[in-house]
N, C-alpha and C positions, 0 to 999 in steps of 0.2 A: 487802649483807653484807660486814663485811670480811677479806681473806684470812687464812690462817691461817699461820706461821712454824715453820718447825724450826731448833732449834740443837742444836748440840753441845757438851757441857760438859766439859772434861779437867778434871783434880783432883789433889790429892794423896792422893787413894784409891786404891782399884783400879777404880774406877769411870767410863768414861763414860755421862753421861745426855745423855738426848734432849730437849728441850724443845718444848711444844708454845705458841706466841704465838699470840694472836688480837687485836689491838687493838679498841677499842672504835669502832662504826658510829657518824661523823660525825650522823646525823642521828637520832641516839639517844639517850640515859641510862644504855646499859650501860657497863660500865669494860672494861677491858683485863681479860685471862685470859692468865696464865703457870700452866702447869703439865708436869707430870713426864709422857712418855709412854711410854719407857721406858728400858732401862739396860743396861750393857753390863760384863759384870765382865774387864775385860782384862789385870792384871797391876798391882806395884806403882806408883803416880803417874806418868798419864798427862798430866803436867802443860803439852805443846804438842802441838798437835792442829792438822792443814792437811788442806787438801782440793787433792786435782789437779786442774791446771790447765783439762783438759779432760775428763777423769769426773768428774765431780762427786759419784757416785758410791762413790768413792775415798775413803775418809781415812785421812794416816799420824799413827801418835801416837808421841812420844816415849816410852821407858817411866825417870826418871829415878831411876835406884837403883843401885847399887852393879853390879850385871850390866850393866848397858847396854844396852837393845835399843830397835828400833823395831819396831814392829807396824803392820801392814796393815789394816783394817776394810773391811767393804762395808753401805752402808747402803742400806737398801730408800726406797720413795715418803714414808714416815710417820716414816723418819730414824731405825726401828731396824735396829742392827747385827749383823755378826756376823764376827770374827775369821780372816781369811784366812792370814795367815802372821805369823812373825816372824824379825829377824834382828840378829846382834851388830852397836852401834852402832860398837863398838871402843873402850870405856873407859866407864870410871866417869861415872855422872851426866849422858847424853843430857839435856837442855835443849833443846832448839832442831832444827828442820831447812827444808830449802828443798826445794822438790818439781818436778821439771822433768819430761818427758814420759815419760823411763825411767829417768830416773833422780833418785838424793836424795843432799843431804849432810845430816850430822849433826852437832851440836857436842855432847862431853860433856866438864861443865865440870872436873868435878874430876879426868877424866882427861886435861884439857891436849889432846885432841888433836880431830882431825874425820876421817872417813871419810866416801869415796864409795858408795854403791849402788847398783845397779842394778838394777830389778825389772821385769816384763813385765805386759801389761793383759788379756792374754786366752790361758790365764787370769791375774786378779789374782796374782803372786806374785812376793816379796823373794826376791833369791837374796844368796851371800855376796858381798862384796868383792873384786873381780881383783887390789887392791891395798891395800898395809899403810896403817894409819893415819895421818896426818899430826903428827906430835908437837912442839906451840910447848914452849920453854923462855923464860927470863928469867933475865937476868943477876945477878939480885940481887932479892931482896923489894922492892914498893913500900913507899911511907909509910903506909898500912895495913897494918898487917904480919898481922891477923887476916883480912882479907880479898884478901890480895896476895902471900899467900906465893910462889905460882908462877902458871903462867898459868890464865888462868877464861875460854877461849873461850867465850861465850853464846848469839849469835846465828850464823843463816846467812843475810847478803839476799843477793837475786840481783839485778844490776841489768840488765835486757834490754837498754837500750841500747848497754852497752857488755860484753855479754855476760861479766858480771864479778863474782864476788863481794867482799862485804865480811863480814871477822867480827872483833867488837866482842870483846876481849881485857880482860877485868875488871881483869885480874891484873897485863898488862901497862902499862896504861894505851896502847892502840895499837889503832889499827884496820888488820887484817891484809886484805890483799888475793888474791885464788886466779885466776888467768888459763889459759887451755886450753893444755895444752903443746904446744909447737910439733913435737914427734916426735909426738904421741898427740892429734889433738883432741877426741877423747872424754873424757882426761882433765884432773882440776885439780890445778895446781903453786900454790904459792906465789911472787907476787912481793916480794921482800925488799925490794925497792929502790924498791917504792912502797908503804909500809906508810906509817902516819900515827902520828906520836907527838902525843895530847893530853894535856890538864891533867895533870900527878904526882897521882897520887891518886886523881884523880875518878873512875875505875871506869866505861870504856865498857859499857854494857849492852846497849841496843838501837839500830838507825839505820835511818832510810828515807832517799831520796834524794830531790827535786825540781827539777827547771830548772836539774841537774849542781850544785847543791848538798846538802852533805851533812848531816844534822841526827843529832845524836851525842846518846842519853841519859846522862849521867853520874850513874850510880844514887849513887856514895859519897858525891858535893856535891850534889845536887837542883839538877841542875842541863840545860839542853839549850845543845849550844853546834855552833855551823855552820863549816862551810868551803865554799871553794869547787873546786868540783875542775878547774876550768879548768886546764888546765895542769898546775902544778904545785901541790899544794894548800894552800889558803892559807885561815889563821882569819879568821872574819869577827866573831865575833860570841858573845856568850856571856849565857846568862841565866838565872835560878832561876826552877824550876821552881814556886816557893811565893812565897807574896805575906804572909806571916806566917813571923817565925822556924822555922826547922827545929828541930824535937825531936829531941835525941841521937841520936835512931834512925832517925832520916828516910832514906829509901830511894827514888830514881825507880824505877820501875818499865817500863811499857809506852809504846809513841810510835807513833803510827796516825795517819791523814789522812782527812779528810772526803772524800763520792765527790766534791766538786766540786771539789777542791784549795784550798780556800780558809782551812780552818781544819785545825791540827795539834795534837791532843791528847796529851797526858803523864802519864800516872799517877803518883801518889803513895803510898807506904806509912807509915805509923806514926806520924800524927800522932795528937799530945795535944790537939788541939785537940775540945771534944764536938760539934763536926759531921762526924765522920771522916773522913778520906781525900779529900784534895781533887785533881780531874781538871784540871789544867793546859788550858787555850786560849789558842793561842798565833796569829797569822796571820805567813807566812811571806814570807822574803827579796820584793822591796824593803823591805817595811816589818814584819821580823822584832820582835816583841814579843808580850810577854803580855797579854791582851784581857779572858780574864774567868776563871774556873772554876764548876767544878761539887762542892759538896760533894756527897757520895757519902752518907754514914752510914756507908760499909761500914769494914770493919779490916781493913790488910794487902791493899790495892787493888792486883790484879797482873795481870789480864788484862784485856781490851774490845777490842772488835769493832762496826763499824757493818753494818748491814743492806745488802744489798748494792745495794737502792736507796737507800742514803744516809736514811730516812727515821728509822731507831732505833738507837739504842747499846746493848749490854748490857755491864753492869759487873759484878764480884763479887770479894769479901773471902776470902780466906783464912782470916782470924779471926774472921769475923763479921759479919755483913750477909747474907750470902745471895749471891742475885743479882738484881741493876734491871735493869729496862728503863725508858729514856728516850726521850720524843719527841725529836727533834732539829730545832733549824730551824737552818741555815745561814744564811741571810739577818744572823743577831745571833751565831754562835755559842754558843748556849744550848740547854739543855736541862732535860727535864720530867718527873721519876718520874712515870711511868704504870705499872709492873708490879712486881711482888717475889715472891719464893717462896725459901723456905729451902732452900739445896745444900750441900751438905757440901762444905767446902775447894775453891770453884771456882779454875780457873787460868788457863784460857783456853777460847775461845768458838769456832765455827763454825757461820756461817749457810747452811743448806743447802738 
């Protein structure tokens, strides 16, 4: 019999749902079973959703609206929740956050800045801020001027090794760096002087790191392009994320890594194309290139998540598609719709 999966589904509703997977038994004729197990009404668009590091138990969601907040969840064995706390992200349009053992940062976009928080495990609860916001500026509108007016912090990663973040600057075209202050190690400063200026335009969205190389998605060109951070950082490399012209509206999206580090996936938003939304594969530094994709069918492709044995992906549309589940084989880099179910405006995923 084979096991059963819970996901979590953030949205641009108020809604997190629970999902329950069950793939289909290898030595059978049944299919896959995706469905709904339960829901969670938490506030407006809980559109990023992480789980800590080591409760698992734990999930913080973003809440991304004009208030700013993040919310605390606790979810039970069966992956229904229930609402522990909340707290101001410090600005407009929470987006994103990184989850460290007690503490969180937060990016929200359209208020330029990030805060740190700190919250306690037992019990569960977000307290305020010891400290004011962080607030990026720019000298000048980029060459998008509709989506560049000022800065659009996005993302928060953390990089363990070098116990370091990075956050992808939409607005600025710049990837902003946070290092622990040498008076405060508890807290994060900005270093100014290791910031990374890429493409004019290209609109840093999301980035992971591998083998101290850094893989940047440039949502505004559809594009992913690397450095390397040795030293001093330096472009390696740069590629589109589509293998057919971009449509006026072409958007990257999401950039995630298979559990065996061999292949690194990139979402696409808003093609014209009628097999929708195509899922970038890419295999990484030595031999950086684009290898295959996966149409999707969905519209306005913004989240995915692999299972966290590496065995299935789940994707879903904003506009339409729902959400798949795919087998995944590593071996080819490809993947296989095994599951669907209708969600209203999914955005991101967690397997729990």
């Amino acid at each position: 019999m084979s096991p059963t999966y819970r996901i979590l589904v953030g949205s641009y509703t108020r809604i997190i749902t629970t999902l329950s997977f069950t793939p289909s038994s290898k030595d059978s004729s049944s299919t896959a079973i995706l469905e709904v197990s339960s829901s969670l009404d938490i506030g407006d668009n809980p559109s990023w959703i992480s789980q800590h590091p080591s409760h698992p138990n734990l999930i913080f969601a973003t809440l991304e609206n004009p208030k700013g907040q993040v919310a605390l969840v606790k979810v039970d064995d069966t992956g229904k929740g229930h609402v522990e706390g909340y707290a101001d992200s410090g600005g407009d349009g929470a987006v994103h956050l990184w989850i460290g053992e007690q503490e969180l940062v937060v990016a929200n976009y359209f208020g330029s800045t990030i805060l740190q928080i700190p919250f306690t495990l037992n019990p569960p609860r977000l307290a305020q801020s010891p400290y004011p916001p962080i607030q990026f500026q720019i000298a000048k509108p980029g060459p998008n001027k509709e989506r560049q007016d000022k800065s659009h912090p996005h993302q928060i990663y953390y990089e363990k090794s070098r116990d370091e973040i990075f956050v992808p600057d939409l607005g600025a075209d710049k990837i902003r760096r946070l290092v622990r202050s040498s008076d405060d190690k508890t807290r994060w400063v900005v270093n100014e002087n290791e910031s990374i200026d890429v493409k004019s335009g290209s609109g840093p969205r999301h980035v992971l790191i591998k083998d101290n190389i850094l893989y940047i998605v440039a949502e505004l060109t559809s594009e992913l392009i690397t450095y390397s951070l040795d030293s001093s950082p330096k472009h390696l490399k740069t590629l589109s994320t589509l293998s057919t012209p971009p449509s006026k509206d072409a958007l990257a999206s999401e950039i995630i890594i298979s559990t065996s580090g061999y292949h690194i996936l990139v979402a696409n938003r808003n093609s014209d194309d009628p097999r929708g939304d195509p899922i970038a594969v890419f295999t990484p530094h030595p031999k950086f290139e684009r290898v295959g994709e996966i149409w999707t069918g969905l519209k306005h492709g913004r989240g995915m998540q692999f299972s966290k044995n590496g065995k299935y992906l789940i994707a879903g549309g904003v506009n339409g598609g729902g959400v798949k589940v795919y087998e995944w084989t590593d071996s080819t880099g490809s993947a296989k719709e095994i599951a669907k179910l209708d969600v209203e405006k999914p955005t991101d995923f967690v397997w729990v």
